[in-house]
C-alpha positions in Angstrom: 0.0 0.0 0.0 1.5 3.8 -1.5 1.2 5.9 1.4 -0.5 9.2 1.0 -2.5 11.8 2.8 -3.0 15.0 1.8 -6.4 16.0 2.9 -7.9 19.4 2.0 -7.6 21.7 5.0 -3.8 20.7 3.5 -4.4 21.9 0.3 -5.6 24.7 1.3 -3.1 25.9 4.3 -0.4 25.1 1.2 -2.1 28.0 -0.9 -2.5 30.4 2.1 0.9 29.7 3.3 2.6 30.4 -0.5 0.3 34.1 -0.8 1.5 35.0 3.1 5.8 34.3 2.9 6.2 37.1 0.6 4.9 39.5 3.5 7.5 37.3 5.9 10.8 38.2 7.1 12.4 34.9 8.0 11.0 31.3 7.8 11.3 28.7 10.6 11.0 25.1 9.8 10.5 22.8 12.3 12.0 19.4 11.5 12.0 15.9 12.6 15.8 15.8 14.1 15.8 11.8 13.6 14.6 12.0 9.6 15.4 15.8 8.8 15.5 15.3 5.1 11.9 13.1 5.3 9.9 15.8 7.6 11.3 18.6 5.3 8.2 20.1 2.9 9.5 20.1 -0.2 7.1 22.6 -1.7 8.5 25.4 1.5 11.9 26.0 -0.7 10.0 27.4 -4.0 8.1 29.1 -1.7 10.3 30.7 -0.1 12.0 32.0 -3.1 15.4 33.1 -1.2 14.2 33.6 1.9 16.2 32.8 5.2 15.2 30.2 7.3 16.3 28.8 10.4 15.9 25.1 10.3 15.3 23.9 14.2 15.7 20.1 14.3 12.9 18.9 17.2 13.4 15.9 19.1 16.6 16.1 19.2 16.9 14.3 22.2 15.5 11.1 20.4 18.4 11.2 18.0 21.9 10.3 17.6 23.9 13.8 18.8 26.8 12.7 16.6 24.6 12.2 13.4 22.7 15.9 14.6 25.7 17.7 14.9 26.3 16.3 10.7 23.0 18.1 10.2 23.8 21.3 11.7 27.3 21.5 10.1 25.0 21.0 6.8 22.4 23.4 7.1 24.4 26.3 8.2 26.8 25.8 5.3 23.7 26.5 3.4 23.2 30.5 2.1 20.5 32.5 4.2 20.0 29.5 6.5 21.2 28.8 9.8 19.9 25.6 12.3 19.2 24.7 15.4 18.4 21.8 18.3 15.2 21.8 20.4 14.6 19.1 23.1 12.1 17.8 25.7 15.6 18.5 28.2 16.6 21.8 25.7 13.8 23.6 24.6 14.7 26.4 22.3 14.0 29.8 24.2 12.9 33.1 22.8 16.2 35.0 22.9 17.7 32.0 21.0 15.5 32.3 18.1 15.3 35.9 18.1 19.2 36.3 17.9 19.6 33.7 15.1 16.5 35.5 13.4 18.6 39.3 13.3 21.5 37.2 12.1 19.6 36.0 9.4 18.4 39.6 8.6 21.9 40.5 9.0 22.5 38.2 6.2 20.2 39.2 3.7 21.0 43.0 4.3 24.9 42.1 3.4 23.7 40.1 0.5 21.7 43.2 -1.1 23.2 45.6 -3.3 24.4 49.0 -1.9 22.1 51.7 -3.3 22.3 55.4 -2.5 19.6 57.2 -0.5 18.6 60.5 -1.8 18.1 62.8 1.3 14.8 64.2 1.3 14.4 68.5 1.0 11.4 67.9 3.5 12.2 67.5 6.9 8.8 65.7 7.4 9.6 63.0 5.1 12.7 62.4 6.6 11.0 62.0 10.1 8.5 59.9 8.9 11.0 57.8 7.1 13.4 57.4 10.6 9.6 56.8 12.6 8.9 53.7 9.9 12.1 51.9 10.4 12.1 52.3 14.3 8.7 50.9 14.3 9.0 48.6 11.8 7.1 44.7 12.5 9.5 41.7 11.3 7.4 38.6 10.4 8.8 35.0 11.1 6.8 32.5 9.7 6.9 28.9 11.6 6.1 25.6 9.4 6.3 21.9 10.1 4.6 18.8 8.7 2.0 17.3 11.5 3.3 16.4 14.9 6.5 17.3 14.3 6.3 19.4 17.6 5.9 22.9 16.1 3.1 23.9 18.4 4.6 22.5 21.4 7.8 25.1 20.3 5.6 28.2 19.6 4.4 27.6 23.0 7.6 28.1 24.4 8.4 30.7 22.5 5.6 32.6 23.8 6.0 31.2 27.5 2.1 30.4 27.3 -0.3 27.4 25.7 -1.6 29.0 22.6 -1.2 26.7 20.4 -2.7 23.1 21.3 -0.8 20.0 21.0 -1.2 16.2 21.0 -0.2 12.7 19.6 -2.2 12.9 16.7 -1.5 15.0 13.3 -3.7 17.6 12.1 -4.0 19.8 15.7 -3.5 23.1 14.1 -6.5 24.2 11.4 -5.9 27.8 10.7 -3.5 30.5 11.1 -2.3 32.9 14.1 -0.2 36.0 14.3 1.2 36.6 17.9 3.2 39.4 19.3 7.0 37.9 19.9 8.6 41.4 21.5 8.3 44.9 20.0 9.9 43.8 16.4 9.0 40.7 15.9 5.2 38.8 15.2 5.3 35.1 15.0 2.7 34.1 12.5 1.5 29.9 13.4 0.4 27.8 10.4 -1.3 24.3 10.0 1.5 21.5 10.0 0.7 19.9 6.1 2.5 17.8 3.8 2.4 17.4 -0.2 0.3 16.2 -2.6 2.7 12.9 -3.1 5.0 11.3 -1.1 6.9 10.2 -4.1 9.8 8.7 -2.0 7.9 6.2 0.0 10.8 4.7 2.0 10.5 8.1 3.4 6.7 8.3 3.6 7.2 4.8 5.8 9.4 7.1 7.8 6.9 9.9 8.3 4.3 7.4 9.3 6.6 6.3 11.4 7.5 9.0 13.4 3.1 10.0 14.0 3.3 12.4 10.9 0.2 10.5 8.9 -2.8 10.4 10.4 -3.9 6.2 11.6 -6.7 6.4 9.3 -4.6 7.0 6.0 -2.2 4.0 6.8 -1.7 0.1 7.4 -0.5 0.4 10.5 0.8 -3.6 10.0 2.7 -2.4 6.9 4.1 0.3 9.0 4.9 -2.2 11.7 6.8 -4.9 8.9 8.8 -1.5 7.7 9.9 -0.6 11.3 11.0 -4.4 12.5 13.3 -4.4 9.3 14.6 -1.3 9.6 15.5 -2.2 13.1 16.7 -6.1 12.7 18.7 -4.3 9.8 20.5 -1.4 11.2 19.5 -1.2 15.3 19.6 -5.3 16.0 21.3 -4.8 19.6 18.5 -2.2 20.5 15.9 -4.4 19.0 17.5 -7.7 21.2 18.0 -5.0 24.2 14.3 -3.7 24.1 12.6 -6.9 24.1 15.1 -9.7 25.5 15.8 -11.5 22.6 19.2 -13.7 22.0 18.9 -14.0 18.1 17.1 -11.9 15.5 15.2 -13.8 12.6 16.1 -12.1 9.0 12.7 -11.9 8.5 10.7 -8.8 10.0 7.1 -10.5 9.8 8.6 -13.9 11.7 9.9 -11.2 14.2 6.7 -9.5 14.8 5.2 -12.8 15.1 7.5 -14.2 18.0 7.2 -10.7 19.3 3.6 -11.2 19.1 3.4 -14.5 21.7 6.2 -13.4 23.8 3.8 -10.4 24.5 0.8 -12.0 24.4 -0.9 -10.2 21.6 -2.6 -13.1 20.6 -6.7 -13.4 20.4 -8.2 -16.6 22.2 -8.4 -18.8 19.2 -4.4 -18.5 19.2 -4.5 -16.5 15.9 -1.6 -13.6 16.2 -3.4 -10.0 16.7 -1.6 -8.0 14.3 -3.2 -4.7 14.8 -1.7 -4.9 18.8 1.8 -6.0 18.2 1.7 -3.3 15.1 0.8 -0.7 17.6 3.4 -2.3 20.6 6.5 -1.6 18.5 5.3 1.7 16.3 4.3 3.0 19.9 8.1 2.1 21.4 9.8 3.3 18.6 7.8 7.2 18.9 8.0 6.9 22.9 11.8 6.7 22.2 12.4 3.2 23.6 15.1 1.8 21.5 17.1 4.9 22.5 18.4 7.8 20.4 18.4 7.0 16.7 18.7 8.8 13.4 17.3 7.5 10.5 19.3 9.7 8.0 22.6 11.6 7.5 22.8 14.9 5.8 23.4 14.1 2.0 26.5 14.5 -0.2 26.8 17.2 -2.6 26.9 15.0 -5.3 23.8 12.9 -4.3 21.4 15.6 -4.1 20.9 19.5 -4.7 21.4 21.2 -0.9 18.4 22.6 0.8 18.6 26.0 2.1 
């Protein structure tokens, strides 16, 4: 089964959010720190159009630190881009963002050509010119696909609960535009994904991780892809997390033994897929096999660099 979900509150948060970043200052994209490359919305960059962002990778604490640090070291190579870590033990505070969001500006101002200023005869033009720049609003706009953690990070941000939060994808409906500090609004938007998850190795991922929605998935398919990724490249946290000497090759005869050993079997003996699908997609987002990355930032050579 080809995952996809792209519902149309998606559709339509995708057209309101590509008419509203030309009036934005600086992007912020909230990412998946374990799959940064999988949680990244393609269709953000061609929005964005040159743009800064600051890329914070979430979750951080669920990753590999060593494989993070890769990612950081990538994205602030990039032009106009600069990134950042957010935890559960290190969430990302105010000042933080604030003070990588003016070196962003900084950026882009060094990046524009130099153009002379005309000093204005009227004195009253050149007041009202000073007044606009002291009082003028930066935007930042802040983006994420679902459950991702963006609105648990505005939240912070704003040292209140404004924006609600929870395990399921799809919290957020509609926009918000809240007062940061004197200079700066924070505008919220619906997390959303794209029309196709063409690379389905990383849609797998994405389900994963709680970014699809239950309903638009086989959560047994999701289970089969997560017990081979695991026997394949985590075995010793696979054997570690459920007290297993040897490893079949074979993900399904995994989740089967897996499936008597915790007793998600129905009275007639038959295996109960849907519970031992939902035992080891739930350990895997609770962070149970320990701090993992799925990815490392790619080569040059492999793939065009996001910025």
């Amino acid at each position: 089964m080809a995952i996809s979900w792209y519902p149309g509150h998606m559709h339509k948060a995708n057209k309101e959010m590509a008419a509203l970043i030309k009036d934005i200052d600086v992007v912020i994209e909230v990412l998946d720190a374990r799959m940064p490359q999988a949680s990244s919305n393609p269709m953000l960059k061609a929005m964005r159009k040159g743009k800064p962002c600051l890329h914070v990778l979430n979750k951080a604490d669920l990753a590999n630190p060593h494989i993070t640090r890769e990612w950081l070291d990538y994205y602030n190579a990039q032009p106009l881009a600069y990134a950042a870590t957010s935890s559960k033990e290190k969430r990302l505070e105010t000042s933080d963002v604030l003070f990588l969001c003016q070196k962003l500006m900084r950026k882009v101002n060094a990046a524009k050509p130099v153009v002379e200023e005309t000093v204005p005869t009227n004195p009253d033009a050149a007041a009202l010119r000073a007044w606009k720049k002291q009082n003028h609003k930066n935007q930042v706009l802040i983006v994420g696909i679902p459950n991702v953690g963006k609105s648990s990070i505005m939240n912070t941000l704003l040292g209140k609960k404004i924006a609600r939060t929870g395990n399921e994808p799809a919290i957020t409906k509609g926009q918000q535009r809240v007062r940061l500090n004197d200079h700066w609004f924070l505008v919220d938007t619906p997390g959303v994904l794209w029309p196709k998850l063409e690379d389905q190795t990383a849609a797998y991922r994405l389900a994963l991780s709680g970014a699809i929605r239950a309903t638009a998935m086989e959560s047994t398919e999701v289970a089969v892809f997560a017990a081979q990724m695991l026997i394949d490249q985590f075995p010793e946290r696979l054997k570690e997390r459920y007290k297993v000497e040897e490893l079949p090759a074979d993900s399904e005869a995994f989740l089967r033994d897996l499936a008597v050993s915790r007793g998600c079997v129905r009275k007639n003996k038959d295996i109960d897929c849907n519970r031992v699908a939902e035992l080891i997609i739930n350990d895997y987002r609770a962070g149970r096999f320990g701090a993992m990355s799925l990815e490392r930032p790619p080569r040059p050579a492999q793939s065009e660099a996001p910025q």
